[in-house]
N, CA, C and O of each residue as an XYZ file, in Angstrom:
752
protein
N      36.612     -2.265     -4.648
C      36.306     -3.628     -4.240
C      35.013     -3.633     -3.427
O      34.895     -2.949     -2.410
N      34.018     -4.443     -3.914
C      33.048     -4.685     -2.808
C      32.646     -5.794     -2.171
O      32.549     -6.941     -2.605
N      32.379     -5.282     -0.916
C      31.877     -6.868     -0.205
C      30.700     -7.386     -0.341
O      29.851     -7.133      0.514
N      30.259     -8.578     -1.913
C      29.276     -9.198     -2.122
C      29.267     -9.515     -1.005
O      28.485     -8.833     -0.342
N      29.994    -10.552     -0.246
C      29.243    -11.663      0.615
C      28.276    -11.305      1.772
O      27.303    -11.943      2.174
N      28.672    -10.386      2.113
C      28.224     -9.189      3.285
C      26.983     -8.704      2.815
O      26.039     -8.706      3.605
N      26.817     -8.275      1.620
C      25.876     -7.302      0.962
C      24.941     -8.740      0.562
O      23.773     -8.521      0.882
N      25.054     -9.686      0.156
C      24.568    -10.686     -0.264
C      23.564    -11.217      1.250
O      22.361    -11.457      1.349
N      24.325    -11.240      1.951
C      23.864    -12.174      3.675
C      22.943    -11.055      4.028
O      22.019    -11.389      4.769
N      23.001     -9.307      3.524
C      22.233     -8.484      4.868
C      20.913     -8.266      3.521
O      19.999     -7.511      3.855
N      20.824     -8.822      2.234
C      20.004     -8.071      0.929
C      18.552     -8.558      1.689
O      18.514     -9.444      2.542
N      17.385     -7.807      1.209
C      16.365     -7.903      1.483
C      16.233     -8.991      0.463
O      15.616     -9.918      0.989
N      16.520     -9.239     -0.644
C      15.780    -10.331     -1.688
C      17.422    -11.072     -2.375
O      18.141    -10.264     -2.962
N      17.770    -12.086     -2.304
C      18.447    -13.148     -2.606
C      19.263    -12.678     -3.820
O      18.345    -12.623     -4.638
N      20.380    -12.294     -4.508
C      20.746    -12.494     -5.418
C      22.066    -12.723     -5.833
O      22.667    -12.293     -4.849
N      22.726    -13.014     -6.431
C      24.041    -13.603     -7.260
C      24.502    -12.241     -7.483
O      24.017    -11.119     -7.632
N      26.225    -13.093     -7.423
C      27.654    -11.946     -8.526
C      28.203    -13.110     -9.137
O      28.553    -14.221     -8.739
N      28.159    -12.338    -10.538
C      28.773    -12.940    -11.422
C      30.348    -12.531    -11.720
O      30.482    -11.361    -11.360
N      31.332    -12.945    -12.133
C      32.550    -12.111    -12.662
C      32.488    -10.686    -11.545
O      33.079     -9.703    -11.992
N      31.931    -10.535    -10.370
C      32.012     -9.383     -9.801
C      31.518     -8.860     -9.731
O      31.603     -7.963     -8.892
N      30.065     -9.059    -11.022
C      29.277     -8.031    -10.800
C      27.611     -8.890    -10.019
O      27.249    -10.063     -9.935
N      26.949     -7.467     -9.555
C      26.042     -8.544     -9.099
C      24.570     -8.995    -10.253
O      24.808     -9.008    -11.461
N      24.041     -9.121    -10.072
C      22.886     -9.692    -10.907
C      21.380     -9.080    -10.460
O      20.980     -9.110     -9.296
N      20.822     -8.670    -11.284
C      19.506     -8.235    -10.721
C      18.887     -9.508    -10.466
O      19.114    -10.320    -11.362
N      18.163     -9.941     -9.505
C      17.457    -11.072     -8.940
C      16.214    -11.684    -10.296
O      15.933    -12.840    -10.613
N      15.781    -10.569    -10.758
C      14.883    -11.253    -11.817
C      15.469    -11.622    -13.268
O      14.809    -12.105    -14.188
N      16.793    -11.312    -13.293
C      17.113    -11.479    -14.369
C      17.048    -10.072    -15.470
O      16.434     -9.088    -15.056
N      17.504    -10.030    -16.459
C      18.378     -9.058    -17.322
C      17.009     -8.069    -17.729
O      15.949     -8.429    -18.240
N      17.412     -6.800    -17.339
C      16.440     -5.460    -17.746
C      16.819     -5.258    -18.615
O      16.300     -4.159    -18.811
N      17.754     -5.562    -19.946
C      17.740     -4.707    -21.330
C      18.449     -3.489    -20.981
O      18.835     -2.800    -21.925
N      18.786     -2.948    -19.349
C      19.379     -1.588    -19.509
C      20.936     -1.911    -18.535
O      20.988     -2.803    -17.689
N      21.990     -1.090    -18.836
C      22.934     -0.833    -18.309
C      23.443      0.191    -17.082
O      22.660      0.980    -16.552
N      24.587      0.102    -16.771
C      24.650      1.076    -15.929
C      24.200      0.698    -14.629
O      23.743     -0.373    -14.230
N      24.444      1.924    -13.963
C      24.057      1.965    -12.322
C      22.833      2.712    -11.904
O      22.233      2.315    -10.906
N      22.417      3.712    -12.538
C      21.330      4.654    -12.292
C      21.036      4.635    -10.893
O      20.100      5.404    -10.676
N      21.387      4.157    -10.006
C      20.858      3.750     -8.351
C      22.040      4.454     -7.745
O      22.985      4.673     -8.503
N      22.133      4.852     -6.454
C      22.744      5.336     -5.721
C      24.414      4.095     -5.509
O      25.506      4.572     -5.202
N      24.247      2.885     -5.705
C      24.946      1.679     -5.208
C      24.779      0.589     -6.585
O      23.716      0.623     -7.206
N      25.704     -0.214     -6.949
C      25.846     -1.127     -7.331
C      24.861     -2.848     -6.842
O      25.463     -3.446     -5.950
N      23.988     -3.332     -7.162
C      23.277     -4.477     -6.402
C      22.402     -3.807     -6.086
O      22.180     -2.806     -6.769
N      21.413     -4.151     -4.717
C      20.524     -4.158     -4.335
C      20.668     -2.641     -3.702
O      21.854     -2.510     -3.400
N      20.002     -1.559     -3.412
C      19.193     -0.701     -3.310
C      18.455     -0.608     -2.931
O      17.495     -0.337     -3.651
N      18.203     -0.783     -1.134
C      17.148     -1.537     -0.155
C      16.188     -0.276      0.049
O      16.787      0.621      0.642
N      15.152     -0.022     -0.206
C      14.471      0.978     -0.211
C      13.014      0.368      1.303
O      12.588     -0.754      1.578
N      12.720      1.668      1.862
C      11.479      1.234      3.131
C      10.282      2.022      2.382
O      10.300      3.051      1.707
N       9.604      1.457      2.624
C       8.182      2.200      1.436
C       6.780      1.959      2.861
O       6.035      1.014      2.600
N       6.440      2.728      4.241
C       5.570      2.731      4.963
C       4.048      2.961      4.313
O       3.949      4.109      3.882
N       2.917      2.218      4.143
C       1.772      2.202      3.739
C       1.037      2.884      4.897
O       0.784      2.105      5.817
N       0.725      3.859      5.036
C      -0.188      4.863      5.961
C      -1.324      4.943      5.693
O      -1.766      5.714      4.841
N      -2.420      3.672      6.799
C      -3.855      3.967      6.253
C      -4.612      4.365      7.348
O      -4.490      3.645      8.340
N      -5.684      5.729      7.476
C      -6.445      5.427      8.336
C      -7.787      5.140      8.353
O      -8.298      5.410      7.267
N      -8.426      4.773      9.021
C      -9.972      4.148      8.642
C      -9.871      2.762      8.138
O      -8.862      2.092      7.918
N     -11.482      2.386      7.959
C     -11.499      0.962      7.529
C     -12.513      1.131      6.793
O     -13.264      2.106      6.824
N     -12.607     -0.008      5.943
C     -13.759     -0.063      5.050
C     -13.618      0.746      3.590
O     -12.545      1.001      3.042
N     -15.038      1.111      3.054
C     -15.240      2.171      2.486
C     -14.834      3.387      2.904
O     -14.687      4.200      1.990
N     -14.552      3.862      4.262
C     -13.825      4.498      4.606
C     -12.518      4.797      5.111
O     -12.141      5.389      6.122
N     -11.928      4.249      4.175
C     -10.524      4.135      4.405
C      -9.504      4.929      3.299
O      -9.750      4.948      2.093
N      -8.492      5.484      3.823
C      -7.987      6.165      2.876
C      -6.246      5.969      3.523
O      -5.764      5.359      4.478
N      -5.602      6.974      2.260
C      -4.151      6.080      2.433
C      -3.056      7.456      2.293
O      -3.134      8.218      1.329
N      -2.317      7.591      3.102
C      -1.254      8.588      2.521
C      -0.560      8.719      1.770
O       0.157      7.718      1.800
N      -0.039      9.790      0.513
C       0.482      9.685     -0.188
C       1.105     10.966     -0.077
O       0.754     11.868      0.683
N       2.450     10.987     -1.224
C       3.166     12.039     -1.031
C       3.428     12.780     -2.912
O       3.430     12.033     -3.890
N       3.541     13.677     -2.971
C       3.760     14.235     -4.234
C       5.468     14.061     -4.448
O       6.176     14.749     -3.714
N       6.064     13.241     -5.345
C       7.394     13.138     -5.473
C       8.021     14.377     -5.947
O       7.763     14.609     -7.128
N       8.642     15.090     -5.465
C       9.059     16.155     -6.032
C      10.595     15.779     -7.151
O      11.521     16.526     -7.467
N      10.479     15.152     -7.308
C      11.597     14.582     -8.425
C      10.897     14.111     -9.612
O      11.450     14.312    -10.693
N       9.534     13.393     -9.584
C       9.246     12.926    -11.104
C       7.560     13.013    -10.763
O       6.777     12.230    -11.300
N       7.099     14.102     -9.771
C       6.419     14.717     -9.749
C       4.969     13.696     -9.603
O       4.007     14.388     -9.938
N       4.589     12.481     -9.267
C       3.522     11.742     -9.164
C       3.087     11.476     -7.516
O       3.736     11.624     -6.480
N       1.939     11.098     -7.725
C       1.850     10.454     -6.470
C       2.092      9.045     -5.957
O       1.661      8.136     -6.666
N       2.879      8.648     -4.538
C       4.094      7.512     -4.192
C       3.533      7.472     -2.763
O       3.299      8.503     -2.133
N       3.352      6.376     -2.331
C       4.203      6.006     -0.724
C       5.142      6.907     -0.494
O       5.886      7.230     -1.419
N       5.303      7.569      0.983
C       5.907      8.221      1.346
C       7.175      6.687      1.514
O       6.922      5.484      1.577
N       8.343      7.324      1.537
C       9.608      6.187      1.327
C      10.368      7.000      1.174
O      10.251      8.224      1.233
N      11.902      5.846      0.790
C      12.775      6.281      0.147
C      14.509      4.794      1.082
O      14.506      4.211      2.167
N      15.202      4.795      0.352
C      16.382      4.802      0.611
C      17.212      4.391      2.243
O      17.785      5.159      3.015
N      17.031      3.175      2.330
C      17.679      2.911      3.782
C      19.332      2.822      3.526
O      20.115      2.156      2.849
N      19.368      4.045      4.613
C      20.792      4.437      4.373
C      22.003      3.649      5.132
O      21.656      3.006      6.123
N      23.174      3.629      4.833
C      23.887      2.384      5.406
C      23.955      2.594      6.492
O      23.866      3.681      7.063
N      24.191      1.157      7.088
C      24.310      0.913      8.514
C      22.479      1.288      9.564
O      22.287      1.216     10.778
N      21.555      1.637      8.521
C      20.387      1.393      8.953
C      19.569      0.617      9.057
O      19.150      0.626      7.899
N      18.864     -0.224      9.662
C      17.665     -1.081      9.762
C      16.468     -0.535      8.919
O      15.951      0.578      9.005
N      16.098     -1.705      7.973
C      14.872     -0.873      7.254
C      13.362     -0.638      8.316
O      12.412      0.129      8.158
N      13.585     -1.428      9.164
C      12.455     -0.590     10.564
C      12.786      0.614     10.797
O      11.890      1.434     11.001
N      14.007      0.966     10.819
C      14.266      2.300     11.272
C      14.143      3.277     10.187
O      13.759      4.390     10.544
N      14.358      3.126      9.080
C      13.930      3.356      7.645
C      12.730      3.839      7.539
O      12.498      4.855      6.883
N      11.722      3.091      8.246
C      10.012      3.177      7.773
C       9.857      4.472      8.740
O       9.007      5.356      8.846
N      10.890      4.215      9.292
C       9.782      5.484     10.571
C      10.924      7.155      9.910
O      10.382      8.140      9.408
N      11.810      7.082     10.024
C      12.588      8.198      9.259
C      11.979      8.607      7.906
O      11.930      9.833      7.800
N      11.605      8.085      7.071
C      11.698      8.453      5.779
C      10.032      8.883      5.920
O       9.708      9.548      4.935
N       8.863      8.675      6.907
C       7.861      8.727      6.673
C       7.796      9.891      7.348
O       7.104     10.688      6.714
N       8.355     10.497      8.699
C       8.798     11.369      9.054
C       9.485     12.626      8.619
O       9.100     13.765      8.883
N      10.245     12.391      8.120
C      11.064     13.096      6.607
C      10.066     14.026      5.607
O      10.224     15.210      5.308
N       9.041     13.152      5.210
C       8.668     13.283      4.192
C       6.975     13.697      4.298
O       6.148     13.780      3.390
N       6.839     13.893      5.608
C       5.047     13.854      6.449
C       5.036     14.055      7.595
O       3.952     13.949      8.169
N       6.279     14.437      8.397
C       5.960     15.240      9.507
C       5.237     13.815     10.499
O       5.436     13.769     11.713
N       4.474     12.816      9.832
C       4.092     11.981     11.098
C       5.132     11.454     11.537
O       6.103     11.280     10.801
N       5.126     11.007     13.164
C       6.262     10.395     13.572
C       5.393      9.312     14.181
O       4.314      9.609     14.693
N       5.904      7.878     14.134
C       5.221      6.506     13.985
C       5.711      5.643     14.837
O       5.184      4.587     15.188
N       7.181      6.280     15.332
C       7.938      5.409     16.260
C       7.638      4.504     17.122
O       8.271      3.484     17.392
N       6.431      4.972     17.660
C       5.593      4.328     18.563
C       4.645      2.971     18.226
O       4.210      2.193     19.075
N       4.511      2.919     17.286
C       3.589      1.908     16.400
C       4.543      0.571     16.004
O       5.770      0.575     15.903
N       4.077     -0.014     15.904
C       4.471     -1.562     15.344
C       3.991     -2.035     14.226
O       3.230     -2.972     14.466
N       4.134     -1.717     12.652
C       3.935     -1.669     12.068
C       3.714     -3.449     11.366
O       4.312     -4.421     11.826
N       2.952     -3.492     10.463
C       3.157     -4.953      9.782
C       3.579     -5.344      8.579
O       3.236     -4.981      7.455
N       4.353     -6.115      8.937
C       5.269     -6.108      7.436
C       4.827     -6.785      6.302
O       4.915     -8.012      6.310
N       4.297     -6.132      5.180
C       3.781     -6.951      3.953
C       4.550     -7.779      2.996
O       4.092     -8.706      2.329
N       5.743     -7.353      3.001
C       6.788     -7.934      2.174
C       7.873     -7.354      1.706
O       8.140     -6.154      1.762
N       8.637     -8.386      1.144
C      10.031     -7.652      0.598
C       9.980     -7.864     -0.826
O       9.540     -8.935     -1.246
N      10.265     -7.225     -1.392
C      10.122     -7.099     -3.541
C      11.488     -6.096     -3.535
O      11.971     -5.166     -2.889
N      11.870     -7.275     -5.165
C      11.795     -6.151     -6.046
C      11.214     -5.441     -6.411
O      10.435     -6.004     -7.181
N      10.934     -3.948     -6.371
C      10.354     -3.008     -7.228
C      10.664     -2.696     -8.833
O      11.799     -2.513     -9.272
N       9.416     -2.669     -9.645
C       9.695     -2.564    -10.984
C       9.724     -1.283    -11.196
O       8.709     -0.688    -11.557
N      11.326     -0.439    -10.931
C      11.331      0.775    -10.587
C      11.694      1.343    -11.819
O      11.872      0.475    -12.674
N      11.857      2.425    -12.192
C      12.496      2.791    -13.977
C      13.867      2.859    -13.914
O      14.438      2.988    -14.998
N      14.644      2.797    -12.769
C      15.835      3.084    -12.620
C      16.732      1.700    -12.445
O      17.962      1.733    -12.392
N      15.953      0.477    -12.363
C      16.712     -0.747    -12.367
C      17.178     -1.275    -13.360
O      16.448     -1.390    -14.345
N      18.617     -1.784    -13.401
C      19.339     -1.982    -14.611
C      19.294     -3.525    -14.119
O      18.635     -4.031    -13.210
N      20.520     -4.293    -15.324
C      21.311     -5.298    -14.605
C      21.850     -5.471    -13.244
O      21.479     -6.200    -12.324
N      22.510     -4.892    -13.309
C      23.654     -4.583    -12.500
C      23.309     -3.717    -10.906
O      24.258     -3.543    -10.143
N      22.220     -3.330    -10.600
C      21.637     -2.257    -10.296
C      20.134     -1.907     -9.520
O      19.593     -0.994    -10.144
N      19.457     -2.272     -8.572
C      17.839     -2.297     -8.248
C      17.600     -2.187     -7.353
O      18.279     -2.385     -6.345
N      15.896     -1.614     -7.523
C      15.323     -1.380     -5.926
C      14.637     -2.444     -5.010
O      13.457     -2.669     -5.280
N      15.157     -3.091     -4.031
C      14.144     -3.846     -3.004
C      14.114     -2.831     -2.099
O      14.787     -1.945     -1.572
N      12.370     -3.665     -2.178
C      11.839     -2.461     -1.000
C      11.146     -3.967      0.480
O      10.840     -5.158      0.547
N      11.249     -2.869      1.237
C      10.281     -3.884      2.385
C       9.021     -2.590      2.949
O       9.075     -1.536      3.582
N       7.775     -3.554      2.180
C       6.871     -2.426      2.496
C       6.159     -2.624      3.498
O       5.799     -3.797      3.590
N       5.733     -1.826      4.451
C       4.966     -1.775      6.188
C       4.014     -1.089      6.206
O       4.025     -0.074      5.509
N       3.016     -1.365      6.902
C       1.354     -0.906      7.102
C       1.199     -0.523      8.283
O       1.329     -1.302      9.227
N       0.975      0.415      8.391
C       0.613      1.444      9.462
C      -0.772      1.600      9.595
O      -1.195      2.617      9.046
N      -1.703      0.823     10.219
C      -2.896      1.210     10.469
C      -2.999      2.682     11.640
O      -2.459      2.969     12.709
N      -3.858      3.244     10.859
C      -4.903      4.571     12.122
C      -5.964      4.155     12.260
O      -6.623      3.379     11.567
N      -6.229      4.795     13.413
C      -8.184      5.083     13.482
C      -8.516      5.886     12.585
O      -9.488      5.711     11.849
N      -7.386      7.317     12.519
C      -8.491      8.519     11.772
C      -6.698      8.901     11.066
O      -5.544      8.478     11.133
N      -7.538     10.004     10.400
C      -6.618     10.821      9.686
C      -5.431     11.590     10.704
O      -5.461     11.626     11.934
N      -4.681     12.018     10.053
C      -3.627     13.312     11.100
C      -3.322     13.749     10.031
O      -3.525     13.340      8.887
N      -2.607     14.972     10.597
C      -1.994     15.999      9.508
C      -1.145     15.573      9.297
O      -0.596     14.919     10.184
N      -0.524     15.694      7.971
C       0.380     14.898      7.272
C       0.970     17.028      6.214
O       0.179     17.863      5.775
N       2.500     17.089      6.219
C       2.948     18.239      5.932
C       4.332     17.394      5.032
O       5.059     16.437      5.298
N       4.195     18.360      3.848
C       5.346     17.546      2.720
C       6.480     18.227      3.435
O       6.330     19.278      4.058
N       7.691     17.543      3.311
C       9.337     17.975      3.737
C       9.760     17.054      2.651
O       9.246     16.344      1.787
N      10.833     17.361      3.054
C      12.903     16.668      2.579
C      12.085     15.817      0.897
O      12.536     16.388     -0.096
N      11.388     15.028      0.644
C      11.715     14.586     -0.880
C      10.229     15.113     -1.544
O      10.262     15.260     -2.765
N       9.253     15.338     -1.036
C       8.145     15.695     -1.026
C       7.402     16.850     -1.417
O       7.111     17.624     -0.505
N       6.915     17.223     -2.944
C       6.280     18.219     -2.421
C       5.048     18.643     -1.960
O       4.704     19.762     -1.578
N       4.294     17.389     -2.063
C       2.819     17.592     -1.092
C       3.040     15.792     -0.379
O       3.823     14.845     -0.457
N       1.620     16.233      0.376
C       1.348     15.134      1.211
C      -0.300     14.993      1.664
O      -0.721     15.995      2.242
N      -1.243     13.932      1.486
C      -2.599     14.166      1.425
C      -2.566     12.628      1.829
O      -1.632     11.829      1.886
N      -4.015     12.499      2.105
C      -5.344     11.160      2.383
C      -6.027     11.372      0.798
O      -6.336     12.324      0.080
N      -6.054     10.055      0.738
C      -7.290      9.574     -0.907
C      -7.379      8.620     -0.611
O      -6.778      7.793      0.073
N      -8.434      8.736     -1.317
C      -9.566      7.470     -0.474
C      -8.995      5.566     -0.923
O      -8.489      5.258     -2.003
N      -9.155      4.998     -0.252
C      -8.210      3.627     -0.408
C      -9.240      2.635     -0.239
O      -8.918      1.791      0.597
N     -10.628      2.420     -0.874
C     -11.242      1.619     -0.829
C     -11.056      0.667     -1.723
O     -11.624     -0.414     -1.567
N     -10.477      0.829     -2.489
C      -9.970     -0.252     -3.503
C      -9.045      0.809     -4.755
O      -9.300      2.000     -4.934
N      -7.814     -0.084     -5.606
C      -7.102      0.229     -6.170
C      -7.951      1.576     -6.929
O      -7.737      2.785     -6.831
N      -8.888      0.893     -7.635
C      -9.515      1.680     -8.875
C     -10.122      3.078     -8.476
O     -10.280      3.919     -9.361
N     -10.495      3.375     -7.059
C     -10.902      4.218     -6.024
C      -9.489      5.133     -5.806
O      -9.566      6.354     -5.667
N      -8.605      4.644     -5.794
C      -7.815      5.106     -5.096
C      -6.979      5.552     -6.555
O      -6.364      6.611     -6.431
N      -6.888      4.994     -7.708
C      -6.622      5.533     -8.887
C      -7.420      6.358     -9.899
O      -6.798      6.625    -10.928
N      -8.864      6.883     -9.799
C      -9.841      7.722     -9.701
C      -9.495      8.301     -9.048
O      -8.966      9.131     -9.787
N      -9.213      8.805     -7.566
C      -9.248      9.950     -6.795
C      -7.912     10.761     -7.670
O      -8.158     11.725     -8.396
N      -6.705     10.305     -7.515
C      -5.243     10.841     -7.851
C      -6.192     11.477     -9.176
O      -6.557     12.623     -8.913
N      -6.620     11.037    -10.399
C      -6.570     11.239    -11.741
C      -7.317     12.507    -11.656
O      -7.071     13.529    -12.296
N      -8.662     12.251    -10.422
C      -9.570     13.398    -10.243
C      -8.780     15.037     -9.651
O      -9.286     16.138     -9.870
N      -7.656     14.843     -8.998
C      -6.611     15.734     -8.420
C      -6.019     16.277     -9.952
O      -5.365     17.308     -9.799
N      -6.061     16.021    -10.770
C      -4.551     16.283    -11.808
C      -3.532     15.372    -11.896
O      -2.841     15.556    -12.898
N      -3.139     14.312    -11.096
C      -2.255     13.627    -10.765
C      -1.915     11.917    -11.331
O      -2.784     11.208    -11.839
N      -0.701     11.554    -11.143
C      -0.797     10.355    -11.587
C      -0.185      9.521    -10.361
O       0.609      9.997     -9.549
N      -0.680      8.178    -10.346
C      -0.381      7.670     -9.025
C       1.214      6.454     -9.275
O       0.885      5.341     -9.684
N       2.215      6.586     -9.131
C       2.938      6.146     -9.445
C       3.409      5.077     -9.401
O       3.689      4.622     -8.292
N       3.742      4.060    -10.962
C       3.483      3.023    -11.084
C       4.154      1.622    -10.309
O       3.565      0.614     -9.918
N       5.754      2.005    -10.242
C       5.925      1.154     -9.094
C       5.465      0.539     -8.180
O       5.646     -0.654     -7.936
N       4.266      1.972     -7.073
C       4.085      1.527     -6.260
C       2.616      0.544     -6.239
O       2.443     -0.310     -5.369
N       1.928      0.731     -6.992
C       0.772      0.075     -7.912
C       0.329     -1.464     -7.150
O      -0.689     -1.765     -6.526
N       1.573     -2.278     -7.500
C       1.840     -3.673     -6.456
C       1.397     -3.808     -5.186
O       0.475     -4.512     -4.773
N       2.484     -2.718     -4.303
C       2.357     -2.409     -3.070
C       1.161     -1.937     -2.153
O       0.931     -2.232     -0.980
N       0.489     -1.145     -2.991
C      -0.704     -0.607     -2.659
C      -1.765     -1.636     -2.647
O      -2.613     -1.647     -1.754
N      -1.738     -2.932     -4.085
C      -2.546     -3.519     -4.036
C      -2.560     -4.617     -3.226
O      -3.580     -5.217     -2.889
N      -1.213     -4.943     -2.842
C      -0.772     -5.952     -1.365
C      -1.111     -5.489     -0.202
O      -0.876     -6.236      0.748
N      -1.613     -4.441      0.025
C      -1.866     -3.781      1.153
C      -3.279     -3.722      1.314
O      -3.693     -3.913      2.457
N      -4.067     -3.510      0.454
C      -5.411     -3.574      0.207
C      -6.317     -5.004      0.835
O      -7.185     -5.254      1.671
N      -5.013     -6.078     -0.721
C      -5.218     -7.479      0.035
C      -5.821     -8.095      1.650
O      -6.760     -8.645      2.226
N      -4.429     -7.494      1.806
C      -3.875     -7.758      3.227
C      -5.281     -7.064      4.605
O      -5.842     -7.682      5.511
N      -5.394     -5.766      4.221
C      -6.871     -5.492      4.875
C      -8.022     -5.573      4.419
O      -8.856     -4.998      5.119
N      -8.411     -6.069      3.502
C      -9.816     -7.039      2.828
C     -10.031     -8.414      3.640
O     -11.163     -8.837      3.872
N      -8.912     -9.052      4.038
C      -8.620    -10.313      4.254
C      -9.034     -9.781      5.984
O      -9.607    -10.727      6.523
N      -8.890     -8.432      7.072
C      -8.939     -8.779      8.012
C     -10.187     -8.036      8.190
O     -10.491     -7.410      9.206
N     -10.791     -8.136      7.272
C     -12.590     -7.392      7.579
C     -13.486     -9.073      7.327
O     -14.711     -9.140      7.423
């Protein structure tokens, strides 16, 4: 038995149960199943780590050691957690920075067009911007197997650098990155 109403009142993004089950918010993916850790929503914290400004600005990323691309350091707000508390654990986790101290700004809450979202089944994320002055060392752990700065002057910059590595920059986060970009274009 689960408690929609509960899960419904705390979801990062709005959605319906039908007959019991719940509903992906955008409507029907063509796929079945659960593939997600949970049934419904799948509240994921996705921290945007940039330091510098301008043309000189660059962004942290992490090597997924599960499907092997480059991602926002993230992952999975676990129950009974605050996805604030989320942004700073999982970026920590996964990069050794610890952010606790910072007040991060919140860009938004999405669905993510993740490969693993079914019907029945999906990722919202609430993604947060972490401005720096400069770089810090950043060390891959727990989901990660690397962790680096590339340059974040614009999407196409920042999808050139990954391609120039060997790497592919992973598509989900694609959106997020470019809401973030937005978001500091707009305060130059």
């Amino acid at each position: 038995m689960h408690d929609w109403a509960e899960r419904q009142t705390n979801a990062l993004m709005p959605f319906d149960v039908e007959r019991g089950w719940p509903l992906h918010p955008h409507g029907r993916t063509g796929r079945t199943g659960r593939n997600l850790g949970r049934w419904g929503e799948n509240a994921a914290a996705d921290p945007i780590v940039v330091a510098g400004t301008g043309e000189q600005r660059w962004v942290l990323l992490i090597t997924r050691d599960d499907i092997g691309v480059e991602a926002i350091p993230g992952g999975m707000v676990d129950p009974g957690e605050t996805a604030p508390a989320a942004l700073v654990r999982e970026l920590r986790e996964e990069t050794g920075i610890d952010l606790a101290d910072r007040q991060p700004t919140i860009l938004g809450r999405q669905v993510v067009d993740d490969w693993r979202n079914t019907d029945h089944a999906w990722v919202a994320s609430i993604s947060a911007l972490y401005q720096l002055p400069g770089q810090v060392t950043a060390t891959a752990g727990d989901d990660a197997a690397d962790a680096g700065w590339f340059p974040f002057g614009s999407l196409e910059q920042l999808q050139a650098a990954v391609t120039t590595a060997g790497r592919t920059l992973y598509a989900a986060h694609r959106p997020l990155l470019q809401h973030a970009l937005e978001y500091l274009n707009q305060q130059t």
